[in-house]
Structure formats: structure tokens, C-alpha cells
Short mmCIF file of the C-alpha atoms (twelve columns), coordinates in Angstrom:
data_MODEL
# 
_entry.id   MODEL 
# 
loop_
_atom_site.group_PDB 
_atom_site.id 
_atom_site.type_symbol 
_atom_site.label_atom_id 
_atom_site.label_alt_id 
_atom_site.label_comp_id 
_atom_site.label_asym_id 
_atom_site.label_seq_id 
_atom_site.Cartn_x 
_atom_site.Cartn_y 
_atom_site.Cartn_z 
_atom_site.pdbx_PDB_model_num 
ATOM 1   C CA . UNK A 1   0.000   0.000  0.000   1 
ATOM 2   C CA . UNK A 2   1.577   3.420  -1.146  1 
ATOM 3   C CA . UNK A 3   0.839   5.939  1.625   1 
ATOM 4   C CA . UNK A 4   -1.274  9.309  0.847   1 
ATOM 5   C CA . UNK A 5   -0.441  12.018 2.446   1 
ATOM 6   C CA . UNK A 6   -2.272  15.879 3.704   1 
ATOM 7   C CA . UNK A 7   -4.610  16.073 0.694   1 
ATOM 8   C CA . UNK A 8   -6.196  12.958 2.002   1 
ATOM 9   C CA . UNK A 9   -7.602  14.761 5.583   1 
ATOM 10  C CA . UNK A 10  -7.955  17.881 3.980   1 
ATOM 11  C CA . UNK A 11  -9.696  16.537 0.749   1 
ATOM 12  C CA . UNK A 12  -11.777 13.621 2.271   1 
ATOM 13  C CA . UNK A 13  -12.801 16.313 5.607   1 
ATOM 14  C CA . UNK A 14  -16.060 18.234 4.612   1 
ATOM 15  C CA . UNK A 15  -18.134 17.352 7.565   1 
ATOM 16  C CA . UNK A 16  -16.541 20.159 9.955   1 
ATOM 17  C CA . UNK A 17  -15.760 23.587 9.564   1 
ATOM 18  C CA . UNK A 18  -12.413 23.696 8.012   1 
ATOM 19  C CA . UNK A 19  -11.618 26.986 11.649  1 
ATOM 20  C CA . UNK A 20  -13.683 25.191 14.066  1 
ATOM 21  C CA . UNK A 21  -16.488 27.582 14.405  1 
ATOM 22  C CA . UNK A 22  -18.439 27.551 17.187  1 
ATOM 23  C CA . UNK A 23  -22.351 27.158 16.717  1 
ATOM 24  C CA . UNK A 24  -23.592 29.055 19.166  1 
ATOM 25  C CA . UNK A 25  -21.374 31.414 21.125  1 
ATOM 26  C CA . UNK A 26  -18.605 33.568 19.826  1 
ATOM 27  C CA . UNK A 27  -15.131 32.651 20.821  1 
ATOM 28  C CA . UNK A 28  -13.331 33.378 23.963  1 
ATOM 29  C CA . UNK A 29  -10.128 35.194 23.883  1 
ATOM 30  C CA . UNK A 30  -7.414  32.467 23.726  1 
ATOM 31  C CA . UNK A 31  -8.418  28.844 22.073  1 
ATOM 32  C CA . UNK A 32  -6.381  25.500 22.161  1 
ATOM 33  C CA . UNK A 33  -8.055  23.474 19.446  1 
ATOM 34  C CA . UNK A 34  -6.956  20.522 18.034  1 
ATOM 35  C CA . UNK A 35  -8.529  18.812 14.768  1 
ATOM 36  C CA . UNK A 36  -7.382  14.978 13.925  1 
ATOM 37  C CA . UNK A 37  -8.236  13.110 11.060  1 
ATOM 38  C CA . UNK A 38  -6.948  9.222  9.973   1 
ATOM 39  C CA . UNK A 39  -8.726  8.016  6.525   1 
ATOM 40  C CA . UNK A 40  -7.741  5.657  4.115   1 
ATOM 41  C CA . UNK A 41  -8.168  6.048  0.250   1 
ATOM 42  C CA . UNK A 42  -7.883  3.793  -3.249  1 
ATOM 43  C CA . UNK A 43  -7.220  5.257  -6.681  1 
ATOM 44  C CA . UNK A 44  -4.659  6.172  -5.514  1 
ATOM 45  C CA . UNK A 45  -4.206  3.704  -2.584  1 
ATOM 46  C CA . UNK A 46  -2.916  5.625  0.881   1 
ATOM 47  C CA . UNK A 47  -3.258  5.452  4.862   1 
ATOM 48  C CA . UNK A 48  -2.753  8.606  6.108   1 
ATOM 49  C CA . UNK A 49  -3.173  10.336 10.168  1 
ATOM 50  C CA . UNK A 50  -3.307  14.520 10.018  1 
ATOM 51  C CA . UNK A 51  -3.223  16.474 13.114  1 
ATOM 52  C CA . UNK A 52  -3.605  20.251 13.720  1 
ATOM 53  C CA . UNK A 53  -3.009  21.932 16.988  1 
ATOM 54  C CA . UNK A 54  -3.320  25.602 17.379  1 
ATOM 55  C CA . UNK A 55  -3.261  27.867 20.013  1 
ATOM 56  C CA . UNK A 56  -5.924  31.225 18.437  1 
ATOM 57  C CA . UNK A 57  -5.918  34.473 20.145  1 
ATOM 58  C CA . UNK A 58  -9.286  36.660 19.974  1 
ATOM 59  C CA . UNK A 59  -8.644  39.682 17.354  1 
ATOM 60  C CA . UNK A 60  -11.805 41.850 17.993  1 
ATOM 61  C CA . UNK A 61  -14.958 41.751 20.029  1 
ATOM 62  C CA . UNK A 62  -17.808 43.560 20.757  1 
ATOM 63  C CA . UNK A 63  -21.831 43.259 21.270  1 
ATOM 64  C CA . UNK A 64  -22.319 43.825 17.483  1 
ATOM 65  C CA . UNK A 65  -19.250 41.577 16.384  1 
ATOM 66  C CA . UNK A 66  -20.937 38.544 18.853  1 
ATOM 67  C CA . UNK A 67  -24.412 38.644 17.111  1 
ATOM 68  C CA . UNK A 68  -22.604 38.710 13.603  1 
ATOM 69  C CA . UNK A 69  -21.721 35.138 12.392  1 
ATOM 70  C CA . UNK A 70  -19.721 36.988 9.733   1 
ATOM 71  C CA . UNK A 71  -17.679 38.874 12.070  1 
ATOM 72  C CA . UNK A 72  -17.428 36.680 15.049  1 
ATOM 73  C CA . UNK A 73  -15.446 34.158 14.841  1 
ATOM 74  C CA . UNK A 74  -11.867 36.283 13.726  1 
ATOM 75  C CA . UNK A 75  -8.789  35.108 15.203  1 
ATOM 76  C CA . UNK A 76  -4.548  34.677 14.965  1 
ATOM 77  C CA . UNK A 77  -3.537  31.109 15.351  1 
ATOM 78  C CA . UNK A 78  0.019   29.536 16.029  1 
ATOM 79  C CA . UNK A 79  0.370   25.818 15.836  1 
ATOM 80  C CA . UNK A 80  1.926   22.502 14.691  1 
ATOM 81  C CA . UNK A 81  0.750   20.204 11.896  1 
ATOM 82  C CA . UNK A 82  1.812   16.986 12.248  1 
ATOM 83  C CA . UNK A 83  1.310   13.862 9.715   1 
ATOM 84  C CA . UNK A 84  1.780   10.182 9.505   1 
ATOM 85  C CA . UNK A 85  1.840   7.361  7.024   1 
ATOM 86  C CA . UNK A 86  3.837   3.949  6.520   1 
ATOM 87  C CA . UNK A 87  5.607   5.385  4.311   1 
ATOM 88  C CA . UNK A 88  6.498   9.204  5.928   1 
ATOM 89  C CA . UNK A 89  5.870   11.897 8.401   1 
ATOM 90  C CA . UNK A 90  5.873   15.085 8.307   1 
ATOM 91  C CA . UNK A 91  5.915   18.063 10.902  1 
ATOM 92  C CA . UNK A 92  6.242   21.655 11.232  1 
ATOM 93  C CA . UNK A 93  4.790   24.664 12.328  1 
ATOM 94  C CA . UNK A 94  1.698   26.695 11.117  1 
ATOM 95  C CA . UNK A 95  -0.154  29.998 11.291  1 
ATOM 96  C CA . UNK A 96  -3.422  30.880 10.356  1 
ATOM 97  C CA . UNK A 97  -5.052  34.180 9.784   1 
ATOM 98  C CA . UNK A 98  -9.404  34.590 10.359  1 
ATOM 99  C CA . UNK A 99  -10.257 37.891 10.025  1 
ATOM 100 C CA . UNK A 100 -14.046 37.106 9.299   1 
ATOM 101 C CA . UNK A 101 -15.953 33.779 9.755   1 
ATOM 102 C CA . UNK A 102 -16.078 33.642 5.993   1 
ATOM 103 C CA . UNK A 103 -12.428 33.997 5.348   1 
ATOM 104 C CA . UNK A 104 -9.230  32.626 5.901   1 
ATOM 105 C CA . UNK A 105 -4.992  33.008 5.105   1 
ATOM 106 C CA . UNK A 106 -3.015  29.904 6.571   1 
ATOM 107 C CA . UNK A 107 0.502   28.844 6.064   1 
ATOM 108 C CA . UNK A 108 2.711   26.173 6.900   1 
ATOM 109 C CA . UNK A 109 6.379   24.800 6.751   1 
ATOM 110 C CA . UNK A 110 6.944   20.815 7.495   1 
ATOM 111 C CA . UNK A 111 9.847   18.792 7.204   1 
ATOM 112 C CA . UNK A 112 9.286   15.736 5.317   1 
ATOM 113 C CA . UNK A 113 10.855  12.282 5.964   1 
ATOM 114 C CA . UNK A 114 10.432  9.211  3.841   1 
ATOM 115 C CA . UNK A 115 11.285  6.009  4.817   1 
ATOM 116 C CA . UNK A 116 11.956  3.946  1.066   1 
ATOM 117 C CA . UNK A 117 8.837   2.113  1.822   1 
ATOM 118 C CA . UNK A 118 5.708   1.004  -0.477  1 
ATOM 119 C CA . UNK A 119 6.640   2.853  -3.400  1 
ATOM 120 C CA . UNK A 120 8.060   6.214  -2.046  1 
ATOM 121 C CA . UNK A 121 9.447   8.455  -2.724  1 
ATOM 122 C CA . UNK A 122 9.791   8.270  -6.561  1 
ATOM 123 C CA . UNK A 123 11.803  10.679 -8.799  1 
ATOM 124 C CA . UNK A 124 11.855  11.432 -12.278 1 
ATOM 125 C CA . UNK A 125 13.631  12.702 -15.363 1 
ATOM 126 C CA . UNK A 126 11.042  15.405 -16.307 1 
ATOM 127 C CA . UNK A 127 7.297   16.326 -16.256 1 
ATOM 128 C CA . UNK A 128 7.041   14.045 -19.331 1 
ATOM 129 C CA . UNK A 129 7.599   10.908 -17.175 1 
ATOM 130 C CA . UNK A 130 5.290   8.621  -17.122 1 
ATOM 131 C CA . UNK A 131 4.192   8.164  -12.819 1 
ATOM 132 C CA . UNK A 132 1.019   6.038  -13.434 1 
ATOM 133 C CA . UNK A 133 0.331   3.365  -10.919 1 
ATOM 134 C CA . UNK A 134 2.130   0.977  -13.229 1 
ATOM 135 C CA . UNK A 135 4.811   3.038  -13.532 1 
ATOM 136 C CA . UNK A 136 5.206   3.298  -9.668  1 
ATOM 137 C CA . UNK A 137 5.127   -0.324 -9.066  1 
ATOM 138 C CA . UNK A 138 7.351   -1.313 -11.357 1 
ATOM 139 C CA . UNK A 139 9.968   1.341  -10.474 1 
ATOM 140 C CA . UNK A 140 9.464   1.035  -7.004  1 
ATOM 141 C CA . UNK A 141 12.057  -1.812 -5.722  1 
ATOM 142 C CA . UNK A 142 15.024  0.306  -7.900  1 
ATOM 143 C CA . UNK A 143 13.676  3.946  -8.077  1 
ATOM 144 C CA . UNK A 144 11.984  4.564  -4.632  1 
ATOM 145 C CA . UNK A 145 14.411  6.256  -2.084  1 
ATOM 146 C CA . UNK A 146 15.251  7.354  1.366   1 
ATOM 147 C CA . UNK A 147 15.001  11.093 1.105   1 
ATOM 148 C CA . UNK A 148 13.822  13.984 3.319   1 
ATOM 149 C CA . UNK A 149 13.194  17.605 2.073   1 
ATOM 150 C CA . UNK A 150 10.467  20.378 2.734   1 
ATOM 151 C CA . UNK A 151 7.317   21.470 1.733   1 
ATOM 152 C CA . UNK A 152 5.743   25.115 1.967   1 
ATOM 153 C CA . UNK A 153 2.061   25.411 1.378   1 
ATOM 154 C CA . UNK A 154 0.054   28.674 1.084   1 
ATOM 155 C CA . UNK A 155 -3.605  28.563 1.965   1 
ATOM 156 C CA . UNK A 156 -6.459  30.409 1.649   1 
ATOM 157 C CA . UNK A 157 -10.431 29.369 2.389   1 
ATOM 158 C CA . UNK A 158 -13.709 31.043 1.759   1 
ATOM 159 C CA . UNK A 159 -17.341 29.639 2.668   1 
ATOM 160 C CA . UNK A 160 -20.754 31.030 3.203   1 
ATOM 161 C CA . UNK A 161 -23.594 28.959 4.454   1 
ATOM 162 C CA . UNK A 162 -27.645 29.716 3.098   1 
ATOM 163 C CA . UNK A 163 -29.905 28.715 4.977   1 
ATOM 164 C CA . UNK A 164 -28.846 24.681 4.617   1 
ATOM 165 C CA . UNK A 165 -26.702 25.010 1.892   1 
ATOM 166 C CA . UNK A 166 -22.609 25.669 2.334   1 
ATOM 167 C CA . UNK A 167 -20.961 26.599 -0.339  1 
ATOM 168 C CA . UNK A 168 -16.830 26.533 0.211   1 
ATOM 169 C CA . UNK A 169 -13.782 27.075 -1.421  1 
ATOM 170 C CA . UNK A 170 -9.965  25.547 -0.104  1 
ATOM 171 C CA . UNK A 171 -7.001  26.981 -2.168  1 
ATOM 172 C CA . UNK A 172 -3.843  25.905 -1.777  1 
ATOM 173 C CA . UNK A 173 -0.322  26.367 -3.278  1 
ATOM 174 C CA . UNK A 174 2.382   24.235 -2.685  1 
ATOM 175 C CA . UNK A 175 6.277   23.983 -2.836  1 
ATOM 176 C CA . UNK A 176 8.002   21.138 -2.510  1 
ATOM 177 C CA . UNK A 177 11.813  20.693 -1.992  1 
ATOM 178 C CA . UNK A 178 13.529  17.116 -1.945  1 
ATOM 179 C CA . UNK A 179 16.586  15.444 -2.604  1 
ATOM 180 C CA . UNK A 180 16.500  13.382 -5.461  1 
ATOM 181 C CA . UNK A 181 19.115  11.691 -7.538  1 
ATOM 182 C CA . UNK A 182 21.351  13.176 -10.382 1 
ATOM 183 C CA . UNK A 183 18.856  14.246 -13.197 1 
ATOM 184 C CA . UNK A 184 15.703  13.867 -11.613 1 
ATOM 185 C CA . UNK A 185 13.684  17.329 -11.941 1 
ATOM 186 C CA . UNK A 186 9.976   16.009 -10.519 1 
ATOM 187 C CA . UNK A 187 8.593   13.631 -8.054  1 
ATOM 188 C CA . UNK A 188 5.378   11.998 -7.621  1 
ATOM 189 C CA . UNK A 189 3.681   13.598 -4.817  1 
ATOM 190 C CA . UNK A 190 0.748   11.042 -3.820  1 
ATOM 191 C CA . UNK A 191 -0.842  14.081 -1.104  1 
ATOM 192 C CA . UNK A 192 -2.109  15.579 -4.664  1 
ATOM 193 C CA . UNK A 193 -1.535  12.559 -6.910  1 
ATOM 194 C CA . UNK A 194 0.396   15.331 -9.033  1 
ATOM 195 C CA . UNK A 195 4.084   15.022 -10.533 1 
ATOM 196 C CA . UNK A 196 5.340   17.796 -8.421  1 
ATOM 197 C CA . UNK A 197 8.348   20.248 -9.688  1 
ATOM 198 C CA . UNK A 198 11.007  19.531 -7.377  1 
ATOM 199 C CA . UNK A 199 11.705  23.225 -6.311  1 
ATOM 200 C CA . UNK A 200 8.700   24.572 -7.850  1 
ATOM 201 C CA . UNK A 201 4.930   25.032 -7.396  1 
ATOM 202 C CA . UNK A 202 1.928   22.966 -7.807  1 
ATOM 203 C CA . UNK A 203 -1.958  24.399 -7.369  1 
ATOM 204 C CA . UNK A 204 -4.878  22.427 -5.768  1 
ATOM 205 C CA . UNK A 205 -8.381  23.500 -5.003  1 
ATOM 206 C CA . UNK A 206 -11.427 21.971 -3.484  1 
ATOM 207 C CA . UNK A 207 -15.103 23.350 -4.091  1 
ATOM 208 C CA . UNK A 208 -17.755 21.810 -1.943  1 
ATOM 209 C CA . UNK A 209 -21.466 22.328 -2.306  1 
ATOM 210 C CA . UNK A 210 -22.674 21.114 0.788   1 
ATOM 211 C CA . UNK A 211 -26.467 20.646 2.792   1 
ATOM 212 C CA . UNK A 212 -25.995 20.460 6.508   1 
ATOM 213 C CA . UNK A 213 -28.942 19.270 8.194   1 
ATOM 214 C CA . UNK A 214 -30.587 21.076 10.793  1 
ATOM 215 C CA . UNK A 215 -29.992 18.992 13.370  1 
ATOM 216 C CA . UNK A 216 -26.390 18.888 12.684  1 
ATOM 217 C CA . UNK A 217 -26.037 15.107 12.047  1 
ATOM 218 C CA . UNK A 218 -25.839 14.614 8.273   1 
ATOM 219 C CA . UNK A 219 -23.809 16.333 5.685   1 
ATOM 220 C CA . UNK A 220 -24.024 15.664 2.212   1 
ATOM 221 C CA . UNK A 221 -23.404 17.154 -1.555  1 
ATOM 222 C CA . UNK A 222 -20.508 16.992 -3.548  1 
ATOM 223 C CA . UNK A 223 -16.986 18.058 -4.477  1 
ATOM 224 C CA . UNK A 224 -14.633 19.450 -7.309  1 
ATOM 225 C CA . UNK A 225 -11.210 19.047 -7.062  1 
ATOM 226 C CA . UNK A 226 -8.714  20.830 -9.363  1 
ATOM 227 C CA . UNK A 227 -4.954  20.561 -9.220  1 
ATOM 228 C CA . UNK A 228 -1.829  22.266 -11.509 1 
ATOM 229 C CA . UNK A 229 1.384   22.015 -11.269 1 
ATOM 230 C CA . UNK A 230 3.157   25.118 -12.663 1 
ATOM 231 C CA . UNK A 231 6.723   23.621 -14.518 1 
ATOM 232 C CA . UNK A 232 9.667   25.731 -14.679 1 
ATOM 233 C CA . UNK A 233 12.169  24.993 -18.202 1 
ATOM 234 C CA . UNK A 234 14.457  23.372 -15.562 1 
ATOM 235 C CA . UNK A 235 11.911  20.709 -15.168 1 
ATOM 236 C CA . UNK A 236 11.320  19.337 -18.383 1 
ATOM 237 C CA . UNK A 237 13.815  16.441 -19.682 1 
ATOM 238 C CA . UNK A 238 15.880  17.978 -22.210 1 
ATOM 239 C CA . UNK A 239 15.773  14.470 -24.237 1 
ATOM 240 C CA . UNK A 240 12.195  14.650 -24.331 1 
ATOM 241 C CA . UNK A 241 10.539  17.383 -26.298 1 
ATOM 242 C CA . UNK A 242 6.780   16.540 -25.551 1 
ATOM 243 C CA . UNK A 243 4.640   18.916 -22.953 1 
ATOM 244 C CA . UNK A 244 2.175   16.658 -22.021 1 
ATOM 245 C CA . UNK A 245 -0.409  18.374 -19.545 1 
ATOM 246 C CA . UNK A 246 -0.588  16.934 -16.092 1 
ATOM 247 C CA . UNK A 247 -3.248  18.794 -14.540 1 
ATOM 248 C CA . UNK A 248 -6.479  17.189 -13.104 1 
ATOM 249 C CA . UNK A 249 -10.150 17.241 -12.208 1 
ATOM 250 C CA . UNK A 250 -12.461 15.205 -10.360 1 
ATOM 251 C CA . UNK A 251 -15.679 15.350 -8.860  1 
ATOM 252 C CA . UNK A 252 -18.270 13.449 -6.827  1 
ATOM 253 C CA . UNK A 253 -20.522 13.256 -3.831  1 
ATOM 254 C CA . UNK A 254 -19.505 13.194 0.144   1 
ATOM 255 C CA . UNK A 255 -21.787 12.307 2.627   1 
ATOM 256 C CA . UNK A 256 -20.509 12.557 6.438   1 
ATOM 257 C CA . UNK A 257 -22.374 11.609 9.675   1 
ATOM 258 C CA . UNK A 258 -21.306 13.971 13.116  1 
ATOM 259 C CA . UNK A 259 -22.256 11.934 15.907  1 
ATOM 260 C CA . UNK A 260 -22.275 15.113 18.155  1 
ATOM 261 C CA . UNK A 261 -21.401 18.513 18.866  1 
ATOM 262 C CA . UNK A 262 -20.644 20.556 21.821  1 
ATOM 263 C CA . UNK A 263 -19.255 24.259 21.886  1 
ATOM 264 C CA . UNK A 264 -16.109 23.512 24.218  1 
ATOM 265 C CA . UNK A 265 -16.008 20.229 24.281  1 
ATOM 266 C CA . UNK A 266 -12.572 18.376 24.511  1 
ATOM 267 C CA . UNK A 267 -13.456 15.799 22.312  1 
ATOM 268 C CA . UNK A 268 -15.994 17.443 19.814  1 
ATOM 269 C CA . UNK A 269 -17.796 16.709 15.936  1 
ATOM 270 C CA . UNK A 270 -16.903 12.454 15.881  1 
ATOM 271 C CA . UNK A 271 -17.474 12.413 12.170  1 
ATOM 272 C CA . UNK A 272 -17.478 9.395  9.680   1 
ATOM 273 C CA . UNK A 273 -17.445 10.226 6.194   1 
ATOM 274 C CA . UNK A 274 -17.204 8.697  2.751   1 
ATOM 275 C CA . UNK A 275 -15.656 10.399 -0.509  1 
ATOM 276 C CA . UNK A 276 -16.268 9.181  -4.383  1 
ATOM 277 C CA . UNK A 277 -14.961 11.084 -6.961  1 
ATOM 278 C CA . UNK A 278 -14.807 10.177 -10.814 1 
ATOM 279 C CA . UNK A 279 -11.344 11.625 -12.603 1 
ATOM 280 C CA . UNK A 280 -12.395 13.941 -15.573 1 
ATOM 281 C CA . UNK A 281 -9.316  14.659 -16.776 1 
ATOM 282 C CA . UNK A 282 -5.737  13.113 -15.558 1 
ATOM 283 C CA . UNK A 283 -3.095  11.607 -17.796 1 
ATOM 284 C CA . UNK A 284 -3.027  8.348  -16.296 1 
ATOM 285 C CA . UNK A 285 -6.548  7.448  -14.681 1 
ATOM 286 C CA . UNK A 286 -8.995  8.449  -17.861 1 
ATOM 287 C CA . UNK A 287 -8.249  5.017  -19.361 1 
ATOM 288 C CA . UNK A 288 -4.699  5.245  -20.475 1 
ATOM 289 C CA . UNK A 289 -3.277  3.123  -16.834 1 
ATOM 290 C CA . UNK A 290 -6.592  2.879  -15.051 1 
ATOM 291 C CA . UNK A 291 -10.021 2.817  -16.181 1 
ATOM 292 C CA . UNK A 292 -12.231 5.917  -15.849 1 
ATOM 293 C CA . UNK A 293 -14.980 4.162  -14.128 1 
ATOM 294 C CA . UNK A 294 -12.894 3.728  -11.141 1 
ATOM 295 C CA . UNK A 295 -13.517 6.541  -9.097  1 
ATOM 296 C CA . UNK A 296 -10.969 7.995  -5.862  1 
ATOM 297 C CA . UNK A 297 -12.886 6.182  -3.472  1 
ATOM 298 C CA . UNK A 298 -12.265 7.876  0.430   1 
ATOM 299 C CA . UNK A 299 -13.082 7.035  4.026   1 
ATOM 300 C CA . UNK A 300 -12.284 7.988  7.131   1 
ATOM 301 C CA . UNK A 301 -13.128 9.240  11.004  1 
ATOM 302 C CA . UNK A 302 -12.109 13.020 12.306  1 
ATOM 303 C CA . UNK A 303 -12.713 14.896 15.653  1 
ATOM 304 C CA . UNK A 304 -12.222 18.098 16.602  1 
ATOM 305 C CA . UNK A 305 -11.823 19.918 20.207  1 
ATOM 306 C CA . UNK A 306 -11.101 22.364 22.705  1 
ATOM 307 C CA . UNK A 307 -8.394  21.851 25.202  1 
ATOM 308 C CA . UNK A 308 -8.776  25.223 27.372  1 
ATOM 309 C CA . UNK A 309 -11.967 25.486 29.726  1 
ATOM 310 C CA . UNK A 310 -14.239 28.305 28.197  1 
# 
């Protein structure tokens, strides 16, 4: 089993509010919160834990800014994002930046560690190479390597809720940094199932359309995914002179079920949730390595919480 990686909490983790709003009561000054998620995913295969700990200090409030669901929940957060798979882990410091409910700027730094293990990590000559799931197997026992590096991502997340209906958007930009071998430009990043420019920049974007029931239980509607990686000269194989295009989209329904929720609570929004999503466009999984009716099939179990006393 090749191990996924961020993208799998992040992309599979609808159910809650990706800042931890609270449903009733504005929030107190200074927040510990902690969000964990462990799913598992096929097409591509991955096991992956994500953990987010932040400590969120109050920017403004007043009697105006509390009845406001736009303007309440605003805060500065410091924390650490940690992540696990069989295959890596990953860890570094965050900030994030909530100046309204609706809006919010995050960023984060993590060093990343792989162990040689189930396929990873995998570099190649060039954004022409071919990193299908054939490809990957095959090259795995001589190509995969024990490597570290870092990865810089760039966030930024917008949602407004009508009546029932949430509507979100999850940017992100990426930069990832390893070391691979002599002449390898790219790598196969399985977080965004995207050959990633080694030293360069990838996009990814999630766009949910969501209905939250009233009594907070079941969430369900679907998602688009989108994801581009932005190559440099530097990372094209000089003895290759094709530009194939390795962007992707995909889309499907998500349904989640939140056992409970509890402004406060230390262990808060148990959620089970399940993720299919058919690949419209990607090199290798419209047909050419795996068939299009096999969808990215996700699911998976994530809690949230307080760890100060409100």
C-alpha cells in the first residue's frame, strides 16, 4: 500500500468547519483546538493520520461583532501540523489568519521524511515521465528512495452557508523541496496525486457544495477538485521534447455523519465520512493506466476539540 499524504484529511474532511467555528457562542479570547483526522483512500491507494493543533488568540470583540456570524469568529492562530503514514511523516509549524468567519490566510512549513517504503518516494527525469500506478510499481524496488526535504504550502479558504446550503472554497499552493538523484527534476507527490516540480509550485483547489442538516447530524453534496502544477524549463527532460499536460479534475458526492457537537467540548464533531470522486481529466486514470470508471474512493473518522476550559 503506497501511503497518501495531507490532501487525504484535507480533501476527504467536509463534515466540519475547516476553523472550528463555534455554533452558538462567539469565541473566547485564547483557544487551544486541536482537529485529527486518519482516513484511508484507493485510486490512488494511501493510509494517512493529520493532526492540527493551534493555540488562536481573539482579534476583535464587541456586542455587534458577537451577534454577527460573519464577524465573530476572527482570530490569529500559532500551531503545529503533524502527519503520519507507513511510508512518511511530516511536521512543522503553522499559522493561520481569520479575520471574518467567511475567510481565511493559513501557512505552513513541514519537514518531510520518507522512509523507502511502499513505493516512495519516486523521482523522475522530467514532467514528461510517465508516474502512473504501473509506472510506480514497477519502479518502485530500484527507483523509490530514502530522502527527506520540505514542503511550503500557502492557503487560503472562503465559505458562506444559506440557509442549509454551504458553499466553500480551499485553495492551496504548494512547494516542494527534496533530494532526489542526479537528473531527476519532478517527483510523484501522492498528497495531490500530481508530478510535483522539485523546487517549484503545484496548485490544488477543493469546491464543496454542501447541505448540513438542521440537526447537525448529516452532511451531504458533492466536491470538485482541481490541481496544476506550474513547470519551470528546468523541469522538463531535455531528451524529451513533448509537454504533455498533467493537470487534473475530479468530482463526486460526500456524505458525512457527526455523531455530536458541543461548543467547548474536549473531544468534539466524531465524524465518519465517505468520498467518491470520478477523474475527468488526468493523464493516467482516464483510461490510459486505469479505467475511468474507477472513481478515488475515500473514508475515514475526524474529531475536533477544545483543550482550554471556556
Amino acid at each position: 500500500m503506497r501511503a497518501a499524504g495531507p490532501v487525504l484529511a484535507i480533501a476527504l474532511t467536509a463534515a466540519t468547519s475547516w476553523a472550528q467555528l463555534l455554533n452558538d457562542d462567539a469565541p473566547p479570547p485564547f483557544r487551544l483546538v486541536h482537529k485529527n483526522t486518519l482516513a484511508l483512500r484507493v485510486n490512488p491507494l494511501g493510509l494517512i493520520y493529520d493532526g492540527r493543533f493551534s493555540f488562536r488568540v481573539r482579534l476583535f470583540h464587541d456586542d455587534t461583532v458577537a451577534k454577527s456570524k460573519v464577524l465573530r469568529d476572527n482570530f490569529l492562530g500559532f500551531g503545529l501540523a503533524p502527519t503520519a503514514s507507513p511510508a512518511f511523516v511530516r511536521v512543522g509549524p503553522y499559522v493561520e489568519f481569520n479575520p471574518l468567519s467567511i475567510f481565511g490566510l493559513w501557512a505552513a512549513i513541514q519537514y518531510v521524511q520518507y522512509f523507502g517504503t511502499f513505493d516512495l518516494a519516486q523521482g523522475f527525469p522530467g514532467a514528461q515521465s510517465n508516474f502512473s500506478d504501473t509506472a510506480l510499481k514497477a519502479g518502485g524496488p530500484t527507483n523509490r528512495q530514502v530522502t527527506g526535504g520540505w514542503d511550503f504550502t500557502l492557503g487560503a479558504s472562503f465559505q458562506a452557508k444559506v440557509s442549509n446550503v454551504l458553499i466553500r472554497s480551499q485553495a492551496r499552493l504548494v512547494r516542494g523541496v527534496l533530494k532526489l538523484k542526479d537528473g531527476q527534476r519532478t517527483y510523484y507527490d501522492q498528497f495531490y496525486d500530481v508530478l510535483a516540480p522539485n523546487g517549484g509550485w503545484f496548485f490544488t483547489n477543493d469546491l464543496d457544495v454542501l447541505y448540513l442538516a438542521p440537526d447537525n447530524h448529516l452532511v451531504a453534496g458533492g466536491r470538485y477538485t482541481f490541481t496544476n502544477p506550474f513547470y519551470d524549463a528546468n523541469h522538463f527532460d531535455p531528451a524529451d521534447p513533448s509537454r504533455p499536460d498533467n493537470a487534473s479534475h475530479r468530482v463526486g458526492p460526500f456524505i458525512g455523519w457527526n455523531f455530536s457537537s458541543q461548543d467547548g467540548a474536549a473531544f468534539n464533531n466524531p465524524t465518519v465520512f465517505l468520498l467518491t470522486q470520478w477523474w475527468l481529466v488526468h493523464r493516467w486514470r482516464t483510461g490510459a493506466d486505469t479505467s475511468q470508471a474507477l472513481p478515488l474512493i475515500g473514508v475515514g473518522f475526524q474529531f475536533t476539540g477544545d483543550l482550554l476550559s471556556r
